[in-house]
C-alpha positions as CSV (number, residue, x, y, z in Angstrom):
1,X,13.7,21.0,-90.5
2,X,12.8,19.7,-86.8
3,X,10.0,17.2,-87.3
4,X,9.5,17.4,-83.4
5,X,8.8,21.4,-83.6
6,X,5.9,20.7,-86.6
7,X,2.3,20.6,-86.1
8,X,1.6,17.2,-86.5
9,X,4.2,15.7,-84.0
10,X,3.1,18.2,-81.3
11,X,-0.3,16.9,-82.1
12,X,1.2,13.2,-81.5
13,X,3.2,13.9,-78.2
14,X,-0.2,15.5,-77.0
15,X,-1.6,12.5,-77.7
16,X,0.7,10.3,-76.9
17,X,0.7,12.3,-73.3
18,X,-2.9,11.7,-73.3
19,X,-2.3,8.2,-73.3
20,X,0.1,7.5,-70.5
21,X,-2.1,9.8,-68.2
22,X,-5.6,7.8,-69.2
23,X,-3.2,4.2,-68.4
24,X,-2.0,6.2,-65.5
25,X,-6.0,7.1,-64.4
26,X,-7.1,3.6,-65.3
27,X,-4.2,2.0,-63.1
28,X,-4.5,4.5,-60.1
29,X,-8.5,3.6,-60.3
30,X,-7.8,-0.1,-60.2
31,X,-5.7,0.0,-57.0
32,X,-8.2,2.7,-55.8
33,X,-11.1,0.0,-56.2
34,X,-9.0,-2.8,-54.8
35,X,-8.0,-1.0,-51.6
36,X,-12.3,-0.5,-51.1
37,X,-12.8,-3.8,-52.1
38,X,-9.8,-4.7,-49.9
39,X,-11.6,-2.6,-46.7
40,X,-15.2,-3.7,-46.8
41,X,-13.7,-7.4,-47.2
42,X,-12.2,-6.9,-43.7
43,X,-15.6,-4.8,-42.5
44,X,-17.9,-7.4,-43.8
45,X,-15.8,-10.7,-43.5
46,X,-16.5,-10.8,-47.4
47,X,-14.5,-13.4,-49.1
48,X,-16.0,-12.0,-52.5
49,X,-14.8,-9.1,-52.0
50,X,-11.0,-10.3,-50.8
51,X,-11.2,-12.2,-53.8
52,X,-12.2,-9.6,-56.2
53,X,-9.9,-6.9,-54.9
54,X,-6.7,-9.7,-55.2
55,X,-7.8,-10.2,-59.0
56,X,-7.5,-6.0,-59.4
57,X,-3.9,-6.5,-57.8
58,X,-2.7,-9.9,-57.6
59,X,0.9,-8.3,-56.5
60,X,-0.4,-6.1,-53.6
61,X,0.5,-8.0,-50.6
62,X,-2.2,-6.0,-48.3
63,X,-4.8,-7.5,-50.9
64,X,-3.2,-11.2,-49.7
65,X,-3.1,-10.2,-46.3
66,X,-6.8,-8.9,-46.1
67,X,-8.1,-12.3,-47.8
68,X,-6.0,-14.3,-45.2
69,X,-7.8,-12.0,-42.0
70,X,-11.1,-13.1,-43.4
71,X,-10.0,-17.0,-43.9
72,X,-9.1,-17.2,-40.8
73,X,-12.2,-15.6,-39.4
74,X,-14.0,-18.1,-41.4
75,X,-12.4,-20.8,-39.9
76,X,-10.2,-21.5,-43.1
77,X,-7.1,-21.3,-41.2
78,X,-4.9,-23.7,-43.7
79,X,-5.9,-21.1,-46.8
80,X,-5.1,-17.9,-44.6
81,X,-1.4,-19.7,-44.3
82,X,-1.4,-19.6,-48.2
83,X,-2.5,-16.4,-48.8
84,X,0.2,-14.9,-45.8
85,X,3.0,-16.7,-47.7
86,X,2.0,-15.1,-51.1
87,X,2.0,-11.6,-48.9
88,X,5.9,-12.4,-47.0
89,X,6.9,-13.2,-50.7
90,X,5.7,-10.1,-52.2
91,X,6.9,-8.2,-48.9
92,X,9.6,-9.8,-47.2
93,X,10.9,-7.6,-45.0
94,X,7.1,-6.6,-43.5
95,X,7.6,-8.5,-39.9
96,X,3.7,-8.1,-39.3
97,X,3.4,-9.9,-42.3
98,X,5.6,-12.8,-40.9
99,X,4.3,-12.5,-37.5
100,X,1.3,-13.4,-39.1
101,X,2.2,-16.2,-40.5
102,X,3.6,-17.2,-37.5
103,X,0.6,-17.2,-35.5
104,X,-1.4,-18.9,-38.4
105,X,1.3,-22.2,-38.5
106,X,0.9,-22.2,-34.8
107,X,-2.9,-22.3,-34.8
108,X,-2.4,-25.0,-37.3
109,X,-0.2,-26.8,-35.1
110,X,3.1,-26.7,-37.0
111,X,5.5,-25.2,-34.1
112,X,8.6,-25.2,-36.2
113,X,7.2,-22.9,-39.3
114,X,5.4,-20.9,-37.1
115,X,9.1,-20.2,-35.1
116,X,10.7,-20.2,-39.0
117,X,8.3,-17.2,-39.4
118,X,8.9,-15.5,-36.1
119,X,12.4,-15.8,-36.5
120,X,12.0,-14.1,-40.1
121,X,10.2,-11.3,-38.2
122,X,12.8,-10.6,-35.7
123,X,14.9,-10.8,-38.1
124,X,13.7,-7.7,-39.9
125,X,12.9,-6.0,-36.4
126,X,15.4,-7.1,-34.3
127,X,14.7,-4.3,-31.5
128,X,11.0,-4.3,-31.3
129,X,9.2,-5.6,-28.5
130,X,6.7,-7.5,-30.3
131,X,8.3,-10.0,-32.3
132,X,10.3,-11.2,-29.4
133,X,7.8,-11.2,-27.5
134,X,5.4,-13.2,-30.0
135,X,8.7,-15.4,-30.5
136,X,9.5,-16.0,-26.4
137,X,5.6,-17.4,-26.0
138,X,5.8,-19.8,-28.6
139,X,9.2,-21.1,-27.4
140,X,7.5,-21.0,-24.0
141,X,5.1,-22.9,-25.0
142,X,7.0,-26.0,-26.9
143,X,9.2,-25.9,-23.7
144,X,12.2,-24.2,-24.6
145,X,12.5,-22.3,-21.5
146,X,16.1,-20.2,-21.7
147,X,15.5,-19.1,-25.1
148,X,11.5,-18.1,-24.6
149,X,13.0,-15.8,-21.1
150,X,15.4,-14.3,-23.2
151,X,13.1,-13.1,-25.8
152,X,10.2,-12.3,-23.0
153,X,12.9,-10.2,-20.7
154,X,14.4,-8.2,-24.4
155,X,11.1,-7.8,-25.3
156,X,10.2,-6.1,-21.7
157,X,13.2,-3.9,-21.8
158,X,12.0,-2.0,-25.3
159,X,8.1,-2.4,-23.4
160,X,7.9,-1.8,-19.6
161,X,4.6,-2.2,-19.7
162,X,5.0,-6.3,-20.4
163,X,6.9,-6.4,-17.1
164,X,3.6,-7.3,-14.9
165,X,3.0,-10.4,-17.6
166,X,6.7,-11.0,-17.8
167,X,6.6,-12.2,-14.1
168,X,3.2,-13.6,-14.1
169,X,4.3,-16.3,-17.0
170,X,7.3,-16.5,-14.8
171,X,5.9,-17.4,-11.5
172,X,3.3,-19.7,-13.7
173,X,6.0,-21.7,-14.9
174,X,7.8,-22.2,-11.4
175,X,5.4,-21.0,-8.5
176,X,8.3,-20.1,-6.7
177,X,10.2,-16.7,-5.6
178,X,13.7,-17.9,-5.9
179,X,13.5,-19.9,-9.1
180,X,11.2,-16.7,-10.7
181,X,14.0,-14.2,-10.1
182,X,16.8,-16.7,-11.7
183,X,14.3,-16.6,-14.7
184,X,13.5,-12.5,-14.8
185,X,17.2,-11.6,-13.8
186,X,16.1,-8.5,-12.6
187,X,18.7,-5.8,-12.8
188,X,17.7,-2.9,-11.4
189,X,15.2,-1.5,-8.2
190,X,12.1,-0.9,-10.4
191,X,11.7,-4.2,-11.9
192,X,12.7,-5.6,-7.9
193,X,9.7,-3.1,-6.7
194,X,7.3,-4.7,-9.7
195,X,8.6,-8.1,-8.6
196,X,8.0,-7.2,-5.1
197,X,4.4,-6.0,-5.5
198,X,3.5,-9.0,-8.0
199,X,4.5,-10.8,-4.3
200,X,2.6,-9.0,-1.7
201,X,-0.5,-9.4,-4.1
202,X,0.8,-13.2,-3.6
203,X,0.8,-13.0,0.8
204,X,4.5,-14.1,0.3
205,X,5.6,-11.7,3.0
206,X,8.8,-13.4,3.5
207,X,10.0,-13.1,-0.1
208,X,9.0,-9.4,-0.2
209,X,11.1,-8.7,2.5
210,X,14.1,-10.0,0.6
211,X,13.1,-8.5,-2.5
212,X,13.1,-5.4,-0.2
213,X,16.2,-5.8,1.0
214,X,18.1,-6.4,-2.0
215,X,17.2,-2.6,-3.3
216,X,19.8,-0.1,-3.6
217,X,17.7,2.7,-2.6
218,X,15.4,3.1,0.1
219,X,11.5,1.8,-0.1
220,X,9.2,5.5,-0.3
221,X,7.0,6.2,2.4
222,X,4.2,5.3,-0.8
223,X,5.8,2.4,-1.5
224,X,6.0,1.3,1.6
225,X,2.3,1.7,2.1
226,X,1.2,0.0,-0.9
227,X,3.1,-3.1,-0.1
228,X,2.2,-3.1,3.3
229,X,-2.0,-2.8,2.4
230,X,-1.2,-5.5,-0.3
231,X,0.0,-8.1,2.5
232,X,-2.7,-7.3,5.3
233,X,-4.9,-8.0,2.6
234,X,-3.7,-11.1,2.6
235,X,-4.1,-11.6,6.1
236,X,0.2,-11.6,6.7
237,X,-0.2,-8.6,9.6
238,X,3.2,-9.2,10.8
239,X,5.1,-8.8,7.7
240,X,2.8,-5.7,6.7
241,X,3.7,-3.9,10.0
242,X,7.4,-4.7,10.0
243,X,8.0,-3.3,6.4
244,X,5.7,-0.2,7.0
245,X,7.3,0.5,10.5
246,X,10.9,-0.3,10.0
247,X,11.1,-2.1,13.2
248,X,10.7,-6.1,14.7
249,X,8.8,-4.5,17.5
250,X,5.2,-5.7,17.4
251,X,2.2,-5.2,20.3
252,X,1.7,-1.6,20.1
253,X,-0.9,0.9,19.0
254,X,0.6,3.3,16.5
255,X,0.1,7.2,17.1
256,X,-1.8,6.1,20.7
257,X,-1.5,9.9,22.3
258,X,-2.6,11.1,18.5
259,X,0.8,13.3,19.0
260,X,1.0,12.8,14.7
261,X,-1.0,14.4,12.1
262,X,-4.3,12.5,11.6
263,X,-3.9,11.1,8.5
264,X,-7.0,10.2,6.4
265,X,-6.5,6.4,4.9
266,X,-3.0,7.5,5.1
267,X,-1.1,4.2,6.2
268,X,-2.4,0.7,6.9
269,X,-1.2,0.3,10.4
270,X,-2.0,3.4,11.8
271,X,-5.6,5.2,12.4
272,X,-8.1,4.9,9.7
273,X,-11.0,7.8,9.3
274,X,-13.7,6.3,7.3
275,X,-16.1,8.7,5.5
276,X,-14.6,11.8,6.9
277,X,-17.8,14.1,5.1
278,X,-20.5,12.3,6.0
279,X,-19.5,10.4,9.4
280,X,-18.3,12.4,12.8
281,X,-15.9,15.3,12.6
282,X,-12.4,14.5,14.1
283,X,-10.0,16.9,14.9
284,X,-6.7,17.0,16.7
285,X,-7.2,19.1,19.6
286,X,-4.2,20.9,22.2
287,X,-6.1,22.2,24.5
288,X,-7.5,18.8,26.2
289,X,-5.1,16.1,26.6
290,X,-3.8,13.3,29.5
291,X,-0.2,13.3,28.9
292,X,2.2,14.6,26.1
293,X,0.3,17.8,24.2
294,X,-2.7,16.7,22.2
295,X,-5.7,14.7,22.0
296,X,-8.3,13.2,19.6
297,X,-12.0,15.2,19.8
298,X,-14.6,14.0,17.9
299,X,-17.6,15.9,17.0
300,X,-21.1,14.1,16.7
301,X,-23.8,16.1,14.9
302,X,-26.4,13.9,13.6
303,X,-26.4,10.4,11.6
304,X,-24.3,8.0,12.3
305,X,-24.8,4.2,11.1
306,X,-24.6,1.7,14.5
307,X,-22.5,-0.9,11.7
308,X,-20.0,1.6,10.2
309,X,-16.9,2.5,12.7
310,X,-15.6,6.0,12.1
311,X,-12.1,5.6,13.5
312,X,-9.7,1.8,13.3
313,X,-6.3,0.6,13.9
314,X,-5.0,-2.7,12.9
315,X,-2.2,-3.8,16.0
316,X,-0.3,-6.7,15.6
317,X,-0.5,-8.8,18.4
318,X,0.9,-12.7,19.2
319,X,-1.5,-15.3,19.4
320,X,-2.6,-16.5,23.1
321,X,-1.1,-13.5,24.7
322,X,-3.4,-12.0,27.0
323,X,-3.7,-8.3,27.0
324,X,-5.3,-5.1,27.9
325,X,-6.2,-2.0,25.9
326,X,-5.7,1.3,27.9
327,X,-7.1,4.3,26.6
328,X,-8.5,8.6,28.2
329,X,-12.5,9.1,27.2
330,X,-13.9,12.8,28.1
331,X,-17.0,13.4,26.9
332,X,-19.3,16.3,26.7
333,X,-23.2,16.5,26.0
334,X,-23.4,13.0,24.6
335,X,-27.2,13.0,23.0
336,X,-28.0,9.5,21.8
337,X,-29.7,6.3,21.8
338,X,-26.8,4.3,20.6
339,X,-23.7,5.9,22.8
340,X,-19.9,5.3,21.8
341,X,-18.0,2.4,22.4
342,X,-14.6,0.7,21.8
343,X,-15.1,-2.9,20.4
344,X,-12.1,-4.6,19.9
345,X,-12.4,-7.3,16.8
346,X,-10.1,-10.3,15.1
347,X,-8.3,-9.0,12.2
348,X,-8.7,-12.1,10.2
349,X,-12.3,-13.0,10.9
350,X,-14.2,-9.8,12.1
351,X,-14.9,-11.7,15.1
352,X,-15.8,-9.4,18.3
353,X,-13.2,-10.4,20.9
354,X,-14.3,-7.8,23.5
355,X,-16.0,-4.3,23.9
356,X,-15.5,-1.3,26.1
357,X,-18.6,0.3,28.6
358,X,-20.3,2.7,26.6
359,X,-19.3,6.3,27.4
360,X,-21.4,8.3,29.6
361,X,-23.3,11.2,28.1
362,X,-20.9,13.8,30.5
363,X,-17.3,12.8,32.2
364,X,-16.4,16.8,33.7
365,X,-13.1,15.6,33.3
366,X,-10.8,12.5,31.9
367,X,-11.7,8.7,32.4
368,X,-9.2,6.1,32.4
369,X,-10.8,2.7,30.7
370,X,-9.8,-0.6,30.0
371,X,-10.6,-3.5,27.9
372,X,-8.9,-6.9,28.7
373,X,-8.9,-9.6,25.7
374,X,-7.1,-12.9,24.4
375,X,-5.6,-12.5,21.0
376,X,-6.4,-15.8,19.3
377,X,-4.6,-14.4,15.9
378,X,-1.8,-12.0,15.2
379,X,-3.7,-9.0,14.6
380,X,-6.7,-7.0,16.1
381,X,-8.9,-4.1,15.2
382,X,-9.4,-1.3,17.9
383,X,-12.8,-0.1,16.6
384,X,-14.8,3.2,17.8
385,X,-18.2,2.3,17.3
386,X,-21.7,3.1,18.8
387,X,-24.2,0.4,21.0
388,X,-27.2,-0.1,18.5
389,X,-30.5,1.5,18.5
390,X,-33.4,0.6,19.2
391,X,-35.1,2.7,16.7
392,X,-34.6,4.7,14.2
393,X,-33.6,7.0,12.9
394,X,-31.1,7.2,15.7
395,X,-29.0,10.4,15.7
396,X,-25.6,11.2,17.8
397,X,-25.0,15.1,19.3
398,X,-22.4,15.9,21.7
399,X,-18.2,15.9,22.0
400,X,-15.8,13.0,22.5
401,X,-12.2,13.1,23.2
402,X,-10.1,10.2,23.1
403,X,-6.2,9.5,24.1
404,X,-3.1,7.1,25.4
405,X,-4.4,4.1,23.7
406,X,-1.8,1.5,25.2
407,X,-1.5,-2.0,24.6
408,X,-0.5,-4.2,28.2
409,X,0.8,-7.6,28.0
410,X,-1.0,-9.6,31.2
């Protein structure tokens, strides 16, 4: 006879099956409890909690982890080390867990077990960014510069986004161009560009132009622009114009005849339209012109603010050379208490270096004018602008057309 087939063992494997799933519903509630305990520790900075929930599971290493988080939030920075060592050693291969630790030894000033730690975590995630890059700062910071810019440039590889701090720490440590490339050894024309920008953002217009030059490919007509607004804001005219134009050639006003598209904002060191909705209309117009086959005709229909110009250029000129601006004005039922003008200002100070007659209200025809100037800096700001009111409201109605800006040397 099979004792196993009888009634009374089926009745004790039942049981016995009973058994294992209440231990099984007891053990699955304790870590259940822990794990809540373990979550409002960390919501509530509750060392009770942390401390209840790693009784329930003394072995789970989250349980350690979450009691060292609130430590260390509590300002008990020498027990959080404690409780992340209890937490590697239950979990060794976690490298959160050691780049915890890491950062806890550091706090507590001990830089060789906080770099024992990191190296345990890049040891057990050799290609992510983090650790190396975790690692690289500390060894940046105790001064051991090769090994912390190998790290930092591994860890930018896996990240790009780290590439903007990589060269900031870079140019911290040597505040110079040269010296922050040997330490970057950039490889290839994006990090060059980033490296590039990080320097027109700097006004080190002669280092972007060798960062330019050492590209493989070509700058974009975007590029180009962005590097070129980054260094005029900077005040380095020269330099801006050179890399946007291509060309050494300086002392000219860009798109004079307005032959080119107008475009709106579209390059630092040509025209510049400012509030194109609520300012005057401009349009490009072929059927009045002086020379070549187009002009600029500008459309006044109501407000206009006396301290806002509607149309600017930025030339580069040398300083002490004395010059004069030619330019065409036609004009066409000119309604206004504040007429047009050209005002001519200092690039790096705003400060008014001469101004053009107003227009008349009606030329019939085209009307050569002139304004004669000293450059005391290496870049002006041909301004249209309007004389100020003398009450207001003051609105503007009527037609301008402009053309053949030229720039004279005297």
């Amino acid at each position: 006879m099979n004792l196993r087939h009888t009634p009374v063992a089926r009745v004790a494997f039942a049981l016995l099956a009973i058994a294992v799933c209440l231990l099984l519903m007891r053990e699955a509630a304790r870590i259940g409890f822990s794990r809540l305990l373990t979550r409002y520790a960390l919501v509530s900075n509750s060392l009770p909690a942390a401390d209840q929930a790693l009784q329930l599971t003394p072995t789970d290493p989250d349980a350690h982890r979450a009691r060292a988080t609130v430590l260390k939030r509590l300002g008990r920075t020498a027990e959080a080390q404690t409780s992340l060592q209890f937490a590697t050693g239950l979990r060794p291969h976690d490298n959160r867990l050691w780049l915890e630790l890491g950062d806890t030894r550091d706090e507590l000033g001990d830089n060789e077990g906080a770099l024992a730690a990191m190296n345990q975590a890049v040891r057990w995630a050799p290609y992510y960014a983090k650790p190396r890059w975790q690692r690289g700062n500390l060894l940046l910071r105790i001064g051991r510069y090769n090994e912390a810019f190998a790290d930092l440039r591994y860890a930018a590889t896996r990240n790009r986004k780290l590439i903007p701090t990589l060269i900031d720490l870079a140019w911290g440590l040597t505040g110079d161009a040269q010296a922050t490339e040997g330490l970057l050894q950039i490889s290839n024309d994006n990090d060059r560009l980033t490296f590039a920008r990080f320097l027109a953002a700097k006004g080190k217009g002669v280092d972007v132009d060798n960062q330019v030059r050492l590209l493989t490919t070509p700058l974009s007509d975007e590029n180009k622009q962005e590097l070129s607004r980054l260094l005029m804001a900077k005040r380095d005219f020269s330099t801006a114009y050179r890399l946007w134009a291509g060309v050494q050639s300086v002392e000219r006003v860009v798109n004079g005849g307005f032959e080119q598209p107008l475009l709106l904002n579209g390059s630092p060191l040509g025209w510049v339209v400012a509030h194109p909705q609520t300012e005057p209309k401009f349009a490009i117009d072929v059927s009045e012109k002086v020379g070549g086959e187009k002009s600029l005709q500008v459309t006044f229909d109501g407000e206009w603010d006396a301290s806002s110009p509607s149309l600017s250029q930025t030339v580069v000129v040398r300083p002490g050379q004395r010059y004069r601006l030619n330019f065409a004005v036609e004009t066409k039922d000119l309604v206004t208490g504040g007429p047009p003008r050209i005002v001519l200002t200092d690039a790096t100070n705003d400060q008014i270096l001469a101004r053009s007659d107003t227009f008349p209200r009606d030329t019939n025809s085209w009307r050569q004018m002139a304004v004669e100037f000293t450059a005391p800096a290496d870049a002006l700001v041909i301004r249209l602008t309007r004389e100020n009111c003398t009450s207001a409201p003051c609105p503007i109605f009527g037609l301008l057309w402009l053309d053949e800006f030229s720039l004279e040397k005297l």
